[in-house]
C-alpha positions as CSV (number, residue, x, y, z in Angstrom):
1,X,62.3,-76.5,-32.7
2,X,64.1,-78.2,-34.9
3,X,67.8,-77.3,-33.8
4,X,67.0,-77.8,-30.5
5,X,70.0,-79.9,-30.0
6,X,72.7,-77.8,-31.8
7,X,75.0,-75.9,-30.3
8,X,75.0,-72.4,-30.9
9,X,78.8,-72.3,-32.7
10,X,77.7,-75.4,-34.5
11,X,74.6,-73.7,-35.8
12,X,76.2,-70.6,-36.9
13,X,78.8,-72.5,-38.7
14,X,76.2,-74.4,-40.7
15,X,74.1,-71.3,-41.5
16,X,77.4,-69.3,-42.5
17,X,78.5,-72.2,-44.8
18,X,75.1,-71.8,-47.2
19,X,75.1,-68.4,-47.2
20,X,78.1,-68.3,-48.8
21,X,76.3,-71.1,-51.2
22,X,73.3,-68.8,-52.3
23,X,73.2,-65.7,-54.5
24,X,72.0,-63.4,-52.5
25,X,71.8,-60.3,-54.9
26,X,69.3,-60.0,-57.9
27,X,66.7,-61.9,-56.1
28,X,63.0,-61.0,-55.6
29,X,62.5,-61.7,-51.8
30,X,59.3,-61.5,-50.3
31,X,59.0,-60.9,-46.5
32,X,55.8,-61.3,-44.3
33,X,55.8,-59.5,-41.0
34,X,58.9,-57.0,-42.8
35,X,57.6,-54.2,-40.8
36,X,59.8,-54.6,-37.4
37,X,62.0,-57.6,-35.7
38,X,63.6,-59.8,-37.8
39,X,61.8,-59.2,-40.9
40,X,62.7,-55.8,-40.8
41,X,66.0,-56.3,-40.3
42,X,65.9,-58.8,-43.4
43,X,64.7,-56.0,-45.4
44,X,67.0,-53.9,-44.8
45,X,69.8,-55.9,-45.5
46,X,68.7,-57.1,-48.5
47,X,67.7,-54.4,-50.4
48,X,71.0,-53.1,-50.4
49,X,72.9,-56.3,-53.0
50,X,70.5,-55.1,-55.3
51,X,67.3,-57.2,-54.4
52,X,64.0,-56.3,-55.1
53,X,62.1,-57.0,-51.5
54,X,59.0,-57.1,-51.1
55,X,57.3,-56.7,-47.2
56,X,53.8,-57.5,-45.9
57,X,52.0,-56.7,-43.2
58,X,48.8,-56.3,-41.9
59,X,49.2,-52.4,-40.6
60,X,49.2,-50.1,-43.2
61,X,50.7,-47.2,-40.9
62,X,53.7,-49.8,-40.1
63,X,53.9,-50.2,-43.7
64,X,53.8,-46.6,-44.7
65,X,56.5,-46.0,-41.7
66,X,58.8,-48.7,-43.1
67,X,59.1,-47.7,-46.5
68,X,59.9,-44.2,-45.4
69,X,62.8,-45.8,-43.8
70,X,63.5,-48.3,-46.5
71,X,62.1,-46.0,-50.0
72,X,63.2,-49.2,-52.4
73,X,61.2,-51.3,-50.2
74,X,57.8,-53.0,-52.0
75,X,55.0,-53.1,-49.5
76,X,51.8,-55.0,-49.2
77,X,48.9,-54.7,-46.6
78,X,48.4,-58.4,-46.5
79,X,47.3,-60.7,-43.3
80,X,48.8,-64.0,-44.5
81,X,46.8,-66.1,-42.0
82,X,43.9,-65.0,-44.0
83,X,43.4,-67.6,-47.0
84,X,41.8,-64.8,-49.3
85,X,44.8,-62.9,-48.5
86,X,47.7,-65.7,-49.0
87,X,45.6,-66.2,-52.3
88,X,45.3,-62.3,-53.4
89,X,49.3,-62.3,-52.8
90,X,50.0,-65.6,-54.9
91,X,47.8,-64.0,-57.9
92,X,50.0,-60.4,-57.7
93,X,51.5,-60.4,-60.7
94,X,53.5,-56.8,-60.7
95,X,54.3,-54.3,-58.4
């Protein structure tokens, strides 16, 4: 892990400090894995600053189930430890 050595406080401080560097609304965002955990909660945090956000996943019932939860959500069965499918993905050109 790359901040293995960083205290916790230290850490937060540094990630807090760019956030309040990037733009964080009116962004395409694209999430792999945005059906639960962290991704999830990604989602569904920004989608409200007025992002388009984009989830894949590899269940299409987790997908269907998140974007009942999260209707401006984008979603995309895609496995992206599947070449094909990292390929398919990079080649989307709309939603």
């Amino acid at each position: 892990m790359i901040f293995a050595n960083v205290n916790p406080p230290v850490l937060s401080n540094f990630v807090l400090s760019n956030l309040k560097k990037m733009e964080l609304s009116k962004n395409t965002i694209l999430i792999t894995g945005g059906t639960s955990g962290f991704g999830f909660e990604f989602a569904s945090r920004l989608i409200e600053p007025g992002n388009t956000v984009i989830i894949t996943g590899r269940n299409a019932g987790k997908l269907s189930e998140t974007r009942k939860i999260l209707p401006d959500v984008h979603t995309i069965q895609s496995d992206v430890s599947k070449m094909d499918n990292i390929s398919s993905l990079y080649n989307l050109q709309s939603l």
